[in-house]
C-alpha positions in Angstrom: -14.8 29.5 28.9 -13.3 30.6 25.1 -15.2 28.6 22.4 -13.3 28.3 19.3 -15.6 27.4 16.3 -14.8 23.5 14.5 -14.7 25.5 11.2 -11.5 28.2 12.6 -8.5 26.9 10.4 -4.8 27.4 10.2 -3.2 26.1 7.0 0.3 26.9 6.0 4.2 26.5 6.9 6.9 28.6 8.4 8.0 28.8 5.0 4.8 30.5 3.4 4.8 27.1 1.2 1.5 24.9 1.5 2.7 21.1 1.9 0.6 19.1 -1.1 0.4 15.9 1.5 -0.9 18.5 4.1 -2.1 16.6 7.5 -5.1 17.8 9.6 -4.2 18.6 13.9 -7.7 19.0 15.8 -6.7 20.5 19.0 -9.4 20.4 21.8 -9.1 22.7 24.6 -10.8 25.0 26.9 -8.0 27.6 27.1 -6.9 29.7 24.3 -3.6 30.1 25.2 -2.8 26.7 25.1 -3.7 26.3 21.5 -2.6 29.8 20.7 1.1 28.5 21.8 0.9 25.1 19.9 -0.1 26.5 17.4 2.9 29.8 17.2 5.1 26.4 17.8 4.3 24.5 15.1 4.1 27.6 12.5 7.9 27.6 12.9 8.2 24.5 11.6 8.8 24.0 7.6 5.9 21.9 7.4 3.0 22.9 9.4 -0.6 21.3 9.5 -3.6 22.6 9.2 -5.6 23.3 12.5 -8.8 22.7 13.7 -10.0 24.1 17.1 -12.6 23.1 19.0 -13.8 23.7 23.3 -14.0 20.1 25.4 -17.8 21.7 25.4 -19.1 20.9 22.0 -16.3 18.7 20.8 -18.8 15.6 20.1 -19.9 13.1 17.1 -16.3 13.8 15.3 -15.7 13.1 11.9 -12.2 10.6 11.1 -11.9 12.0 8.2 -11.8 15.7 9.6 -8.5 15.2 11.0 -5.7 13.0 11.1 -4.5 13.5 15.0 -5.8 15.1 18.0 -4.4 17.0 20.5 -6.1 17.6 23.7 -4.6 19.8 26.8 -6.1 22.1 29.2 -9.7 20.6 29.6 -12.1 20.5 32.7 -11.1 17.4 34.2 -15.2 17.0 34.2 -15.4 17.7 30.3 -12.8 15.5 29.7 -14.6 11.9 30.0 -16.8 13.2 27.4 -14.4 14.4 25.0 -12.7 10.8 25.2 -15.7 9.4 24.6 -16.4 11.6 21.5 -12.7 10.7 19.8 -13.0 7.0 20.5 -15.1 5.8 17.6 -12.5 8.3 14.7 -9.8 6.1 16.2 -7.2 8.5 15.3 -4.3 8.8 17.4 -4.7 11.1 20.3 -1.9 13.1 22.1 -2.7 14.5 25.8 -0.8 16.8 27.2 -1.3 16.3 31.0 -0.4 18.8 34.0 0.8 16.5 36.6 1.6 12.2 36.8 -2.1 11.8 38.4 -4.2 13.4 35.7 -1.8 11.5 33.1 -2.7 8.4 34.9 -6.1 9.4 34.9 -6.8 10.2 31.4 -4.5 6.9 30.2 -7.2 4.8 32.5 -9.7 7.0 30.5 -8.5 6.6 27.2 -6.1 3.6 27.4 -4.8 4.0 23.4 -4.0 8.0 24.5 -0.1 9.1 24.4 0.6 11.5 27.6 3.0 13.9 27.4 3.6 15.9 31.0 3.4 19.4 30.8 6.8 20.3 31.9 9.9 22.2 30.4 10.6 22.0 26.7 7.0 20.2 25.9 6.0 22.0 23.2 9.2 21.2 21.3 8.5 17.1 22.4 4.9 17.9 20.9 5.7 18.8 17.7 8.5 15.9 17.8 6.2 13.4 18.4 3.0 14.4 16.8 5.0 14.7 13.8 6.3 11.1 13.9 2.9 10.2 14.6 1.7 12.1 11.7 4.0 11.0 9.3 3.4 7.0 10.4 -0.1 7.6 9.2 0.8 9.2 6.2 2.7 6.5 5.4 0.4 4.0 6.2 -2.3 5.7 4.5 -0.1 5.1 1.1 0.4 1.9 1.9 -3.2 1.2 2.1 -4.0 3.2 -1.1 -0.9 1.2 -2.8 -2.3 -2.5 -1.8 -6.7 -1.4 -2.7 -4.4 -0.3 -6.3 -3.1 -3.4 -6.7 -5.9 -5.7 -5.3 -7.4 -3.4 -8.3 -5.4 -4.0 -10.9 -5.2 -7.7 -10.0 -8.9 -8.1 -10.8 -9.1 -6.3 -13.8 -6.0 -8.6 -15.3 -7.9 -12.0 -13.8 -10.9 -10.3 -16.0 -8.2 -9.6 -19.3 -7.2 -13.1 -18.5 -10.9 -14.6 -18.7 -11.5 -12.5 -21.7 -8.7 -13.8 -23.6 -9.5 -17.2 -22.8 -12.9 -17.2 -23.8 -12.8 -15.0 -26.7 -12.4 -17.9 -29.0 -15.5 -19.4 -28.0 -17.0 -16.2 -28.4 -15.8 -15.6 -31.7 -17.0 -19.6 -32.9 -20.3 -18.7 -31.3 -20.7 -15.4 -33.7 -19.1 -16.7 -36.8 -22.4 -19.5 -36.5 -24.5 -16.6 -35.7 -22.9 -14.0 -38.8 -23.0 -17.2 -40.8 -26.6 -18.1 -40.5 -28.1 -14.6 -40.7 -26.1 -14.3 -43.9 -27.8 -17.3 -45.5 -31.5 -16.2 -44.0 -30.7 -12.6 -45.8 -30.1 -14.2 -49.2 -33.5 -15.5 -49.6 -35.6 -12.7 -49.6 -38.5 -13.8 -50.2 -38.7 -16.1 -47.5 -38.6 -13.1 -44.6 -41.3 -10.5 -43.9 -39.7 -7.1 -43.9 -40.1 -7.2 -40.1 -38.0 -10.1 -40.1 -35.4 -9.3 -42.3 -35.1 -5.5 -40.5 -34.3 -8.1 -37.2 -32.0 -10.0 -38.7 -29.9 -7.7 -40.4 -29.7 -6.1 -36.7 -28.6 -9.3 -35.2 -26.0 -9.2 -38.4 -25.0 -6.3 -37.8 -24.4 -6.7 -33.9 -22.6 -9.8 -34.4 -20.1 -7.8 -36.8 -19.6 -5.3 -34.2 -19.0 -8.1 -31.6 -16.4 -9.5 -34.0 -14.6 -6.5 -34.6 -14.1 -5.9 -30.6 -13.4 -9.8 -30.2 -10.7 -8.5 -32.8 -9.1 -6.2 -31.1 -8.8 -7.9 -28.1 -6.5 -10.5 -30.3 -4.4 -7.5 -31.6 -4.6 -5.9 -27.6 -2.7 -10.0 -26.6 -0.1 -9.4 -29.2 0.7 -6.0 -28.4 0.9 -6.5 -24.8 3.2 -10.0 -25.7 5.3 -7.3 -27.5 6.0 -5.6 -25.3 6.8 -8.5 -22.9 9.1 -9.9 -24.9 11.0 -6.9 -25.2 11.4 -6.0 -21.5 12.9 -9.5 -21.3 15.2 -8.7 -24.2 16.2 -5.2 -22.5 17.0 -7.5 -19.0 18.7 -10.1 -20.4 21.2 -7.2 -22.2 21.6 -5.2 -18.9 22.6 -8.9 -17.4 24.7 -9.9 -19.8 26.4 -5.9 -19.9 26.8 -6.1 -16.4 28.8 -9.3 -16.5 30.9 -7.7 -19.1 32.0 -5.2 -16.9 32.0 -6.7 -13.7 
C-alpha cells in the first residue's frame, strides 16, 4: 500500500502561470499510478488545480474547505465504504472512477450523489472534461453566493443610512435642548460647584460633537442626492442621444 501524505501538493498550469481563482482536486487512492497519471493529465492543461493526495486508509474527518472536488479511483473495495463515509458530511462533489459496471453500481448505491465514470478508453481525457465543468459550476456558484451575502450587506447598511437620516432631526431637536440648557446652567457660575460645572461643560461639549456628526450626515444626504440627480441627468441625455440617432 503507497501512502501519500494530505499535505503533498501540486499547484501550477501547463503554462507555468498560477490561475488567481485556483481550485483545490483531493484525489483518494491506494495506487500511485493512478494519481501519478491524473495528475501528468491534468498538468497539460492551461489551467491546472492544485492537488491533494491522500490513501483510502487515513482519508477520514475531511475538511470542505480543503478542497473543492474529489476524485476517488483505485481503492480497496473494503476501504471504500469508509472513504464514502468520510466525504459525505464536506458535501463536495465527488467523481469515481470505477473498473467495471458492477463496482459503478456498487459505489452509486454507496454514495448515491457520486458521478461514475468507467475506467475504459480515453477516461482520463472525460476526467478532466467533466471535473472541470464540475469545477467551474462551483466556482461560479461560489460568486454567486459571495455576490448575494454583498448585497444582502449593503442592503442593511442603507436600511441603517435610511434610519439615520430619518431620525437625525429628532436627534438634532433633542441636542439643541440639551446644548441649549447646559449653556444657560454655565452662565451662572455661581450657582454650580466646580464639580458640576466640569460635568456640564462635558455634556456641552459632547452634545457639540454629536451636532457636528448629525451635521455631516445632512451634508453626506445632499452629496449622495447630487450625485443622484446627476446619473439621472447623464440617462436621460444618452436616451434622448440615442433617439437622435436612431
Amino acid at each position: 500500500m503507497v501512502i501519500v501524505s494530505q499535505d503533498h501538493r501540486f499547484t501550477g498550469s501547463g503554462n507555468g502561470e498560477q490561475n488567481l481563482d485556483q481550485s483545490t482536486v483531493l484525489i483518494i487512492s491506494d495506487d500511485v499510478d493512478f494519481s501519478r497519471v491524473v495528475m501528468d493529465r491534468w498538468q497539460g492543461e492551461r489551467n491546472a488545480p492544485a492537488f491533494t493526495l491522500m490513501s483510502g486508509d487515513i482519508c477520514r474527518d475531511l475538511d470542505a474547505d480543503g478542497f473543492d472536488m474529489a476524485v476517488v479511483g483505485a481503492v480497496r473495495p473494503d476501504v471504500l465504504p469508509a472513504v464514502f463515509k468520510a466525504l459525505d458530511p464536506a458535501g463536495n462533489p465527488v467523481l469515481f472512477v470505477g473498473d467495471g459496471k458492477q463496482f459503478a453500481q456498487k459505489a452509486r448505491r454507496m454514495q448515491p450523489g457520486v458521478s461514475v465514470l468507467p475506467q475504459q478508453e480515453g477516461w482520463l481525457d472525460v476526467l478532466v472534461l467533466v471535473s472541470t465543468e464540475i469545477l467551474r459550476h462551483g466556482q461560479t456558484m461560489a460568486r454567486a453566493r459571495r455576490s448575494e451575502q454583498a448585497v444582502q450587506s449593503l442592503e442593511r447598511q442603507a436600511a441603517l443610512g435610511r434610519y439615520m437620516l430619518d431620525v437625525r432631526h429628532t436627534l438634532n431637536n433633542a441636542l439643541t435642548s440639551v446644548l441649549g440648557n447646559s449653556e444657560l446652567l454655565l452662565l451662572e457660575p455661581g450657582s454650580l460647584s466646580v464639580p458640576s460645572r466640569s460635568q456640564i461643560e462635558t455634556i456641552r461639549n459632547m452634545a457639540v460633537r454629536m451636532h457636528e456628526i448629525l451635521q455631516r450626515f445632512s451634508s453626506i444626504e445632499k452629496e449622495l442626492n447630487a450625485v443622484e440627480q446627476q446619473a439621472e441627468n447623464e440617462a436621460r441625455t444618452r436616451v434622448r442621444v440615442a433617439s437622435a440617432s436612431s
